[in-house]
Residue, then its C-alpha position, 0 to 999 in steps of 0.5 A: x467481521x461482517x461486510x454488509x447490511x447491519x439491523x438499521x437503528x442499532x445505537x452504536x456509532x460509525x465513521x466513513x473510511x473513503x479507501x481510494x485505491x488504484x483499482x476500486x474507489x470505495x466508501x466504508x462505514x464501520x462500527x465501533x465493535x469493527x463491523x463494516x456494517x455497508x460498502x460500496x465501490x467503484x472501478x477506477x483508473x488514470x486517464x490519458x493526460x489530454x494534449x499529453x504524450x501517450x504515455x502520460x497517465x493523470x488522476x482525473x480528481x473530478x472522477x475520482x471525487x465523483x466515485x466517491x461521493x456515489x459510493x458514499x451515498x449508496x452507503x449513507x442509504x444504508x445506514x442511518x445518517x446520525x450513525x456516521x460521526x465522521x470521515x477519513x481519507x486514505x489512498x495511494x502514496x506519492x501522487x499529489x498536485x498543486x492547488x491554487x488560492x482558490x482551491x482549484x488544481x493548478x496542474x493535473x494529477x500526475x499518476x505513480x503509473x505515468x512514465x514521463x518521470x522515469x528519466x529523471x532518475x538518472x538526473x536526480x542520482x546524479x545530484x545526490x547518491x543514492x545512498x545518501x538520499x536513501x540515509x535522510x528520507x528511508x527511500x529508494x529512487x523510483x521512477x515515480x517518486x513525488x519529487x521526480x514529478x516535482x522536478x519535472x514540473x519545474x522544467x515543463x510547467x514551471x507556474x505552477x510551484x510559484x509562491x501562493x500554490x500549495x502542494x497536496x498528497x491525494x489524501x489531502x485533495x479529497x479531505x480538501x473536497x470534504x472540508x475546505x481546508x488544507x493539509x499534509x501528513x506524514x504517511x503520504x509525505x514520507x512517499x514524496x521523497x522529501x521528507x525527513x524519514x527521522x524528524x517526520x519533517x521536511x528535508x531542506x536539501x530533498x526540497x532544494x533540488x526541485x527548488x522547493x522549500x517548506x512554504x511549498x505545502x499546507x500545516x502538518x497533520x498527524x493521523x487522527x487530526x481533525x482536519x475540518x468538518x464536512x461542509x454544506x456542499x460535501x454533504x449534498x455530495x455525498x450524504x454525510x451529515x454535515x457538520x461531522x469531523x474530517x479526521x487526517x487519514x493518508x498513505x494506505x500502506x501505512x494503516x494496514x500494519x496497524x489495522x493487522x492485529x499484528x503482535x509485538x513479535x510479528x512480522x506483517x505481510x500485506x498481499x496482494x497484487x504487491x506485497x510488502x513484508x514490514x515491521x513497526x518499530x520505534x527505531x527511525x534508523x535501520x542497524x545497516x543501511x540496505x539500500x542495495x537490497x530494497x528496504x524503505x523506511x515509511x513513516x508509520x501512522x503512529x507518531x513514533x513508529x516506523x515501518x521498515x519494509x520490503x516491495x515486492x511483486x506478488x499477486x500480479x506474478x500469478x495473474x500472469x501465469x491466469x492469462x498465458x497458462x489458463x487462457x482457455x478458463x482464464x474468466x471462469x469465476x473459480x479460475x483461482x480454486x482450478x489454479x489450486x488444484x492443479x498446483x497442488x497436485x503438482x507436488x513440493x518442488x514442482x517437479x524440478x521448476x523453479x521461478x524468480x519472480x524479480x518482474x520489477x526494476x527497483x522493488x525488492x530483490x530486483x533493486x540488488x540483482x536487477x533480474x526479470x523474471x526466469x523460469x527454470x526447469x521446463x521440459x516436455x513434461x512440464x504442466x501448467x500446475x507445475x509452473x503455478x506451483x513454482x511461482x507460489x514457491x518462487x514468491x515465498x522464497x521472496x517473502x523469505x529474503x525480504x525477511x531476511x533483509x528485515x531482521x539484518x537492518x533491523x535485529x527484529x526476529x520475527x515469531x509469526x508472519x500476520x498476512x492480510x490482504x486478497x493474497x492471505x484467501x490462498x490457502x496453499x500460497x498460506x502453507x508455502x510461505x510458513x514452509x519456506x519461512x519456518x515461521x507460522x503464517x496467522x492469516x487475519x479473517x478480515x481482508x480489510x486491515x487497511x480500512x480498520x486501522x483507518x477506522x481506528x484513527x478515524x473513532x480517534x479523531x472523532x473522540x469515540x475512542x481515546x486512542x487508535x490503540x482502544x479501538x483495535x484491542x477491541x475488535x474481534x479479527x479472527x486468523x487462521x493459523x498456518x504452521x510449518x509443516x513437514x515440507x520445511x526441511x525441503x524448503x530451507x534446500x529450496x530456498x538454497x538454491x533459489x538463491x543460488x539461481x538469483x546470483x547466477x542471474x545476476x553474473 
């Protein structure tokens, strides 16, 4: 895989994959061998809501839009124009907003980072059981679940769900910029909260307590739909030729499974600052209904498929110990490579440490236990490496639960973990997770399965490719196998009494 500039005039054809995160807005082309021949990015992040209260956080969508049509332009710069036949969207789950007739938002983005919502927990659960919303939309009651922002909105801004608006995922507001036309599909509409997680459709009674009903939102679209074509002033904005498909893209969770190269056999690991251990199945209804330990079910990009799965705080855990253990070097470039060292030298076990990574409230283990995170076993020798080792060990004994709690639901019994994300560059993060998990850890080459399997929906769309499936078969994704070692046995006591130490916690 490459990132970067490809011989200009080379033949073969591209598609843009738009990748809005919540940190980096970014523009991708990619080729039909799996080549993401140029990219560009910007940083990104809400802004405070203007008028709001301190707290309240807000997508500003002319920003966002403005980033993306630079980025697409760098892009377009570096490849030929004639290349790009055509454009996907994919972004962050549960934020969306009201657009009016004239395709003019009817209310700010509300961003999952907002906290005016958290409230409404509470109220909702009060409603409807946990369990039962948990049976009909695969989803756990989170504080920034789209319907929360729903009925906050009918309370505090009730004009804006009047008859004649219609409701988008952000997915959808930035495939509107590109082309005019409206649409929702069901990667991003199984984050609302609302959504049937069987039918892929929508639940009446989900809708009904917000006082919502289906007429609400725009037509379905499924992945790889051509929504419409990039209009004359899109392409003024951000280089594409006009005229080209915009092709249906949505949660970009959803797209890494199948952009992983994962086997039939394999669980699925994207890592980052979450992680979130997953399967793909073509059974919508989990064996046993978990909801206690966490498990969502999202819709799959795949018709027909679903992603059971487990959230979890990852990466995040570890900037924590950069900036309060490694201050002094915490801007050094090879701060991470120093972090390794010293977490090796610090030996299995971490000389008696133990962490509980659960820095969530309502993401994986932490929905059963509630617990913050602890750390166990300090002493006046203690070291730094120690506790950074303690935290890798802590976070794949994690991984190792959330596996556990998959196989239960499910009867899936995974023969390998397929790791992508920024968390699979960490090698002895890697041989931790295959020691606790006694499962081989095959890390992709390519960090980037996300805008790969948006790229192969995107080829789809664009009738390059008959199916998302030809695409990714022949793509080259390289790995590197990480077996378990010898360190296994000590593990499997490990985890033992990391389990232990969460029950304590918990009582």
């Amino acid at each position: 895989m490459t990132y970067g500039m490809q011989p200009v005039g080379r033949a073969d054809e591209c598609v843009m994959v738009m990748d809005c995160g919540s940190t980096t807005t970014r523009a991708i082309a990619v080729d039909t061998e799996g080549n993401l021949v140029a990219g560009a990015g910007r940083p990104s992040s809400p802004s405070p809501q203007p008028g709001g209260a301190g707290d309240w956080r807000i997508w500003d969508l002319d920003e966002v839009w403005g980033k993306l049509c630079e980025a697409s332009r760098e892009v377009c710069q570096q490849v030929e124009a004639d290349r790009i036949k055509g454009v996907t969207v994919v972004t962050f789950g549960a934020d969306g907003a009201p657009l009016k007739k004239d395709g003019n938002l009817a209310y700010p983005i509300i961003s999952w980072q907002c906290q005016r919502t958290k409230k409404l927990v509470k109220e909702i659960e009060e409603m409807v059981s946990p369990q039962e919303i948990y049976g009909i939309t695969g989803y756990q009651v989170i504080g920034f679940n789209t319907l929360l922002k729903w009925l906050w909105l009918r309370e505090h801004a009730p004009e804006v769900l009047e008859e004649g608006n219609l409701w988008l995922m952000m997915s959808g507001l930035l495939s509107h910029k590109l082309s005019g036309e409206m649409m929702i599909e069901p990667t991003a509409a199984c984050t609302t909260m609302a959504m049937d997680a069987k039918r892929r459709d929508w639940s009446q009674k989900m809708l009904s307590l917000a006082g919502l009903d289906e007429s609400f939102f725009p037509r379905w679209s499924q992945p790889g739909d051509v929504v419409g074509t990039v209009t004359k002033k899109a392409s003024e904005e951000t280089g594409l030729p006009a005229g080209i498909p915009v092709i249906a893209g949505g949660h970009d969770t959803q797209f890494a499974p199948f952009g992983s190269g994962a086997k039939p056999t394999d669980a699925i690991l994207s890592t980052g600052t979450w992680e979130i251990a997953m399967l793909r199945t073509q059974n919508p209804q989990p064996l046993q209904l978990p909801y206690d330990e966490g498990l969502l079910v999202e819709a799959d990009a795949k018709p027909g498929w679903w992603n059971p799965q487990v959230l979890m705080i990852a990466s995040g855990v570890i900037e924590w110990v950069r900036r309060n253990f490694f201050a002094a070097e915490a801007e050094r470039e090879d701060i991470h490579r120093l972090m390794i060292e010293e977490g090796s030298k610090a030996g299995v076990g971490a000389g008696g440490v133990m962490v509980l990574p659960c820095f969530v409230e309502g993401a994986g283990p932490a929905r059963k236990y509630g617990t913050p995170g602890s750390i166990i076993g300090l002493n006046l020798t203690t070291t730094r490496g120690q506790v950074y080792r303690a935290v890798i060990e802590g976070l794949s004994y994690q991984l190792r639960q959330a596996l556990d709690i998959l196989c239960e639901a499910t009867g899936f019994e995974p023969k390998g973990i397929r790791v992508v994300g920024g968390g699979g560059k960490n090698d002895l993060w890697n041989q931790t997770r295959a020691d606790a998990t006694r499962l081989p850890a095959a890390v992709a080459a390519t960090k980037e399965a996300t805008v790969l399997g948006a790229a192969a929906f995107a080829f789809k769309g664009a009738g390059i490719f008959s199916s998302a499936e030809d695409f990714i078969a022949g793509v080259d994704l390289g790995e590197d196998v990480f077996d378990p070692s010898q360190n296994a046995e000590f593990y499997r006591g490990g985890y033992e009494a990391y389990l232990r130490a969460l029950e304590a916690s918990w009582r």
